[in-house]
Residue, then its C-alpha position, 0 to 999 in steps of 0.5 A: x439552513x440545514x437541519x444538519x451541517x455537511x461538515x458533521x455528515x462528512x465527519x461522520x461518513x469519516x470516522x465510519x471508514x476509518x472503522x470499517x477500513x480498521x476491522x476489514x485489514x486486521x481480519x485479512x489472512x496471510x495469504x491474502x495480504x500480497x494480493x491487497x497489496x498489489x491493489x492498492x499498488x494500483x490505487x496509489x498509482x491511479x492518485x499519483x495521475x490524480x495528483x499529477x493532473x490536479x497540480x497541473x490544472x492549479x493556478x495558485x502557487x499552494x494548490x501546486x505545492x500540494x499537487x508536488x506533495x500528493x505526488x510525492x507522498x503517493x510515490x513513497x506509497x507505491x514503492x514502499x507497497x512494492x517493496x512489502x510485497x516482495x519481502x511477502x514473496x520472499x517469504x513463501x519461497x522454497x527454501x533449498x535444503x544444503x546438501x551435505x559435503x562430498x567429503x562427510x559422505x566417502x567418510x560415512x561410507 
């Protein structure tokens, strides 16, 4: 028997993520944030082929459900990263100034 179990050394490894992945995305800047989003677009998307060929592969009617479930649980990701990402864009456009009316401007004059 180990001197240590396997569960402890994975609940450690767990919670150190978790820490770590805490202070690396609220010391992010702005600026950096659509990019990273972008990224983990691609990471969800790699899990959703990850999910798709492990549901595929499974003989039980659980590890199926779950394969549906990691699917779809990844997708809802994706699109809600997209739709993020393009509020973020929205944000760092121009926006155009109105123009005055053609009538303000022979009244002024």
């Amino acid at each position: 028997m180990d001197p240590v179990s396997h569960t402890v050394i994975n609940l450690i490894i767990f919670v150190l993520a978790i820490y770590v992945g805490y202070h690396v995305v609220w010391t992010v800047t702005p600026a950096l944030h659509t990019p990273l989003m972008a990224v983990t677009n691609a990471i969800s998307a790699i899990v959703i082929v990850g999910a798709m060929l492990a549901a595929a592969l499974t003989t039980t009617p659980l590890g199926k459900t779950m394969g549906v479930l990691a699917v779809a649980l990844a997708a809802v990701n994706v699109f809600g990263g997209f739709l993020v990402t393009r509020r973020m864009l929205e944000m760092f456009k121009k926006k155009d100034k109105k123009s005055a009316p053609k009538a303000e401007e022979g009244a002024s004059k």
